[in-house]
N, C-alpha and C positions, 0 to 999 in steps of 0.2 A: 702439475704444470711448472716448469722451471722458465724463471728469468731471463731478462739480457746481462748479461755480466758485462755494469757499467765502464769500470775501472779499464776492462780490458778493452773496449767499443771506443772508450775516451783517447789510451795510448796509442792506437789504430789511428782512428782520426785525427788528433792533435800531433803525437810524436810523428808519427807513420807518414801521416798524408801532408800534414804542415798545416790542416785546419786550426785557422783562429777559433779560440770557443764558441763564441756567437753564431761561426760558421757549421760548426759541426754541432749545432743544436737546433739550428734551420732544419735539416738533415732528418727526413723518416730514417726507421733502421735499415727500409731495403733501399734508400737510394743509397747509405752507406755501405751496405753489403756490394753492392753494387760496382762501389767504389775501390771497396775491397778484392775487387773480382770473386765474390762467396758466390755468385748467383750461379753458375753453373762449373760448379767443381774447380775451377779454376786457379792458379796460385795470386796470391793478394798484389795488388799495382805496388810494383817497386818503386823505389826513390827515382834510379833510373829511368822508370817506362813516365815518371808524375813530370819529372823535369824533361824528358822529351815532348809531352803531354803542353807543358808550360810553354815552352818558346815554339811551340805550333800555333799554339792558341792563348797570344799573352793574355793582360789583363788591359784594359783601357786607361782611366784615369785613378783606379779604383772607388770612384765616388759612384753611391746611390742615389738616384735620383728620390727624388720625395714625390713620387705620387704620376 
């Protein structure tokens, strides 16, 4: 049985997607593959497709509510 090859799931996530660590460790591996577009053959979400992705669906305040 082989591994998740961290190193590379990490630069993915962090370099790739612009996940903060924290973010990208909330993260099961398949919502990350997911993210990645791995889930059906697909090539991985571009820079491009994240920031279209982004000013479609910004962010709020960024703050977490507590509870």
């Amino acid at each position: 049985m082989t591994g998740f090859d961290w190193p590379a799931l990490m630069r993915a996530g962090i370099r790739g997607l612009g996940l903060r660590p924290d973010e990208f460790w909330r993260l099961s591996p398949a919502e990350l593959m997911i993210m990645l577009g791995r889930e059906d053959g697909q090539a991985p979400l571009s820079r491009a497709r994240l920031d279209e992705l982004a000013r479609a669906f910004p962010d709020g305040d960024g703050g977490l509510s507590d509870g």
